[in-house]
Every structure is written in structure tokens, then in C-alpha cells.
C-alpha positions as CSV (number, residue, x, y, z in Angstrom):
1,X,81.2,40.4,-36.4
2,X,79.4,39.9,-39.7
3,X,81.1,40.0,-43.1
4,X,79.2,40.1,-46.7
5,X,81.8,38.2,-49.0
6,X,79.3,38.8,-51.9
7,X,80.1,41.0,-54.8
8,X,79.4,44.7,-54.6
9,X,76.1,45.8,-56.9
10,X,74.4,43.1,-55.0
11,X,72.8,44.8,-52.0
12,X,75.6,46.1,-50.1
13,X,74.2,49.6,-49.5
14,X,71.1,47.9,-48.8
15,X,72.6,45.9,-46.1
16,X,74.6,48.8,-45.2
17,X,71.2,50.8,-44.3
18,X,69.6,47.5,-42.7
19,X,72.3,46.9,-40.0
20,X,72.4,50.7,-39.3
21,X,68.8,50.8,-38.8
22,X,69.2,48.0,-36.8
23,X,71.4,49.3,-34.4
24,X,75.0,47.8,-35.7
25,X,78.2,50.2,-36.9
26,X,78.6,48.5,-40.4
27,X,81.4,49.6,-42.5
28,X,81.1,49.8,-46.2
29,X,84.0,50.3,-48.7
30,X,86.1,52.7,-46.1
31,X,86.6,53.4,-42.6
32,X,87.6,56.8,-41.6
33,X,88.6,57.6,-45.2
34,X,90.7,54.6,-45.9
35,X,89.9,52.1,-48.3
36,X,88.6,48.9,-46.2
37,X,90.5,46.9,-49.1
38,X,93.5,48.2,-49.1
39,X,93.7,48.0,-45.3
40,X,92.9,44.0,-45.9
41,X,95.3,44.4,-48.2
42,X,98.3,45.9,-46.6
43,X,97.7,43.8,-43.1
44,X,97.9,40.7,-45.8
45,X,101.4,42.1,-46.7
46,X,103.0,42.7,-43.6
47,X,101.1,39.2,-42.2
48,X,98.9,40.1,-39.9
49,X,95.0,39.2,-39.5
50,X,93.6,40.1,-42.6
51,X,91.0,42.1,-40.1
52,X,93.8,43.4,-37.9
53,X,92.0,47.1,-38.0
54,X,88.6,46.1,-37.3
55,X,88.5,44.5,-34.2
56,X,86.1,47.2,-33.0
57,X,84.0,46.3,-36.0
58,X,80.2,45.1,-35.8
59,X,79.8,44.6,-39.7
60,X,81.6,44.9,-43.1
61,X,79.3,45.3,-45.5
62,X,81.7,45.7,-49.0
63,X,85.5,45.0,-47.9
64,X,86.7,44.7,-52.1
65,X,88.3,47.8,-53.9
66,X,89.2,48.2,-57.2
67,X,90.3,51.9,-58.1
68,X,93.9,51.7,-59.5
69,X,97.0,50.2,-59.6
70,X,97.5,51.0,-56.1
71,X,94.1,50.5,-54.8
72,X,92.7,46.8,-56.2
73,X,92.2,43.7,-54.0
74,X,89.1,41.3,-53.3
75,X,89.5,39.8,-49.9
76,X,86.2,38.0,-50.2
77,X,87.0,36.5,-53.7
78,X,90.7,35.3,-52.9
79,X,91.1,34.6,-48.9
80,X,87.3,33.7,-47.7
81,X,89.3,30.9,-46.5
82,X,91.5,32.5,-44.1
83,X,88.7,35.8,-43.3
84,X,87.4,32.4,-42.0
85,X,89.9,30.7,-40.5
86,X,90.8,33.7,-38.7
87,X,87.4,34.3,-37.3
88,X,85.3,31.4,-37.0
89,X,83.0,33.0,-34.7
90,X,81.7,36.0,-37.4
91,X,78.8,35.5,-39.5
92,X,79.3,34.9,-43.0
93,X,76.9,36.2,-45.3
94,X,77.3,35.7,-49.7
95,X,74.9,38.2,-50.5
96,X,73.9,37.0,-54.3
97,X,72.3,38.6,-57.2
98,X,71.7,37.5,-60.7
99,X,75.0,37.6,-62.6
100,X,73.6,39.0,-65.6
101,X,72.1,42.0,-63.0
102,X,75.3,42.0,-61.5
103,X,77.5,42.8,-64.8
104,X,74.8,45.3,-66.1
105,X,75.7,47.6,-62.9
106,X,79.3,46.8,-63.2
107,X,79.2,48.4,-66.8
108,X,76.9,51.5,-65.3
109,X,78.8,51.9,-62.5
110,X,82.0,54.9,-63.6
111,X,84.6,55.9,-61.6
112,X,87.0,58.3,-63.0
113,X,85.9,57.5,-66.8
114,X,85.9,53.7,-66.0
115,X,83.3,51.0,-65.5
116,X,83.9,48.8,-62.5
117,X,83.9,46.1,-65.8
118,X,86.5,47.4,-67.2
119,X,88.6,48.2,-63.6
120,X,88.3,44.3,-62.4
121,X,89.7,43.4,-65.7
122,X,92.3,45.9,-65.9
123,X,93.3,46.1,-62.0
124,X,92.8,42.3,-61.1
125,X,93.4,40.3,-64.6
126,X,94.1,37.2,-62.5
127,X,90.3,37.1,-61.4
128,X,88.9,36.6,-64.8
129,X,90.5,34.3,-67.8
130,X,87.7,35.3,-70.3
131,X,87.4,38.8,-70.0
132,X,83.7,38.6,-71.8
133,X,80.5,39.3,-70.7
134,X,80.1,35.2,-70.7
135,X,83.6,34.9,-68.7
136,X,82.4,37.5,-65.7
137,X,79.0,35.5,-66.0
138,X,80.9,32.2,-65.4
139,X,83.1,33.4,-62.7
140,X,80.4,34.6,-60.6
141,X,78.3,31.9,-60.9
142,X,81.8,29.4,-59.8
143,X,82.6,31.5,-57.1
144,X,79.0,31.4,-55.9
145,X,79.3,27.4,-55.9
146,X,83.2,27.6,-54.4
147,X,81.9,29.7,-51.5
148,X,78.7,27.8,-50.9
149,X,80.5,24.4,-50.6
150,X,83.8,25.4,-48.6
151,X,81.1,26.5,-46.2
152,X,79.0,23.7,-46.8
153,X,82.1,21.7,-45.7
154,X,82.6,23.6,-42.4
155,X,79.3,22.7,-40.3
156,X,80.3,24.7,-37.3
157,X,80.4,28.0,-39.6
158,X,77.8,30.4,-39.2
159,X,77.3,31.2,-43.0
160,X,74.2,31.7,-45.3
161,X,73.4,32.9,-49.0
162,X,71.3,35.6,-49.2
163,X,69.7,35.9,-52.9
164,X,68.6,39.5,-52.6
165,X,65.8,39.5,-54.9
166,X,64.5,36.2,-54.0
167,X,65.1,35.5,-50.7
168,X,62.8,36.9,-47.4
169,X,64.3,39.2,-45.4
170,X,63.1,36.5,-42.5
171,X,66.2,34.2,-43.4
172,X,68.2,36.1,-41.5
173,X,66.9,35.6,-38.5
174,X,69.0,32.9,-38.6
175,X,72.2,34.6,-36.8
176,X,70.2,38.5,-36.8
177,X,68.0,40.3,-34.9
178,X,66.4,42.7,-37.5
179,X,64.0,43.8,-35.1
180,X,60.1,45.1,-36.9
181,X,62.0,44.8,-40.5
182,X,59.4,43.0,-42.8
183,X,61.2,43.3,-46.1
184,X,64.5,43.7,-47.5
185,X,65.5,47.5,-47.9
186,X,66.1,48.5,-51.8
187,X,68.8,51.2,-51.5
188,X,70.7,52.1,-54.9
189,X,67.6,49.8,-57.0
190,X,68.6,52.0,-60.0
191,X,71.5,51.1,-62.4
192,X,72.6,54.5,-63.9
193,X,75.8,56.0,-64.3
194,X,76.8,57.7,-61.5
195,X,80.2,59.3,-61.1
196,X,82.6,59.1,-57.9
197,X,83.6,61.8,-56.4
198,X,86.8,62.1,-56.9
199,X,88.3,64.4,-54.5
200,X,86.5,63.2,-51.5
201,X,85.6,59.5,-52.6
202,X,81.7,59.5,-51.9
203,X,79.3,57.3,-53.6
């Protein structure tokens, strides 16, 4: 199995094409119509394997949601730990993008009259003391370094950062096959505001 624990708007649907094209089944924010986050979320709950419902699964590629009061939790952000604990045999990937990049698409991306800014703050306050532009800055650029050395820590873990604007699409041949790929796919390169779907959740 391989799991991005990176934040979304930093090459998930990118990724998401790669491992298709690739041959994988990756998964990407739902699986058969339910958000993959609140399926994290509610195996947390009931304490079960955070990944309970995906044994069959060759790739996540964005496990986080953040709709609503109902629908909000970041399993890559608060339990890397145990995603790895419980599964020290999947491939860990931090897919990274520059922060400032990051909260640009964050305040483009609207769902329902909402920037994804505004939902993280609103839906997960806990993540994010300073709810600034400088406090979503700083977190990002901690939980890169958190992630990085708890990994860094666990030698037997089969984990890389992937900075998707600066890195070759060689480094992951690491733990990947990506067969006659010579460059990183750019899906979803432009930040404008784009509207979900609300009645049948597409993006």
C-alpha cells in the first residue's frame, strides 16, 4: 500500500493520475461515495485500524476531509504515527509544496461558499493556534519537519518527501515502478475558484 500524508493542493490529483496510469487503484478523497476521512475517522471511534476499509487498497492518494461539522478529520496530520504503526510495510510518501503555494489554493479552493482556509479553521480549530496567513504558514512548515524526523527516526520505514515542484519524478523509484514516466504529471496546475458539486460531491 502507499499513503500520501501530505496536505491536499499539493499534488494529490497529480499523483492520483500517475499511479492510475501506472497501473495501481488509488483512492482520492472517497471510495465508493464515502468520504475516505470520515471512514478513518469512524474506524478511529469504534477502535479499529485506522485503515480497516482499505485492505483491498493499492494507494491513498488524499485521506483528509474537511466539509462540516460532521465531515472534518486529518488522519495524516494527527495519527501518521499510528497509520504507521499499523502498517509498517506501506510506503509513506509527504508529498510537499511551498506553504505560501499551498495557502494561496486553500483560499481559491470554495466548497459550498467556503474556502478550504476558512473550513480548517472553522471545522478543525485545534490544528491551527494562529489562525493567520503567517500561523497556516508555520504549521505547515512544523508538520513538514515533525513528519520528516519521526520517520527519520524509524530506519526500517519506507518513507520519502516528495517536493512536487522541485523534486524529479526519478525519486520515486525508490519504492515505485513508474514505468516510461519522465516527468511529474501537472494535473489541477491552476489555482481558480472552483465550486464542489454539491449534490454529487465531484471535484
Amino acid at each position: 500500500m502507499i499513503l500520501l500524508i501530505g496536505l491536499p493542493k499539493s499534488g494529490t490529483s497529480s499523483f492520483q493520475f500517475l499511479f492510475q496510469k501506472i497501473g495501481y487503484k488509488p483512492y482520492h478523497w472517497n471510495k465508493c461515495r464515502k468520504y475516505i476521512g470520515t471512514m478513518i475517522k469512524n474506524n478511529k471511534i469504534n477502535n479499529k485500524p485506522l485503515l480497516n476499509d482499505f485492505l483491498d487498497t493499492d494507494v491513498i492518494t488524499q485521506m483528509d476531509v474537511c466539509l462540516n461539522y460532521n465531515n472534518n478529520y486529518w488522519p495524516q496530520i494527527v495519527d501518521y504515527k499510528q497509520l504507521f504503526k499499523e502498517n509498517p510495510n506501506a510506503i509513506f510518501i509527504l508529498n510537499k509544496r511551498n506553504p505560501s503555494e499551498i495557502l494561496n489554493s486553500f483560499k481559491n479552493w470554495i466548497v459550498n461558499k467556503e474556502s478550504y482556509y476558512k473550513r480548517i479553521f472553522k471545522y478543525n480549530p485545534e490544528l491551527i493556534t494562529n489562525k493567520t496567513d503567517e500561523g497556516f504558514i508555520n504549521f505547515i512548515n512544523k508538520f513538514y519537519i515533525d513528519v520528516e524526523t519521526y520517520f527519520k527516526k524509524n530506519i526500517n520505514a519506507k518513507f520519502m518527501s516528495y517536493d512536487i515542484n522541485n523534486d524529479t519524478i526519478q525519486k520515486l523509484t525508490k519504492y515505485i515502478d513508474i514505468k516510461d514516466f519522465k516527468t511529474f504529471p501537472k494535473k489541477n496546475v491552476n489555482t481558480k475558484k472552483v465550486l464542489l458539486n454539491k449534490k454529487n460531491n465531484t471535484r
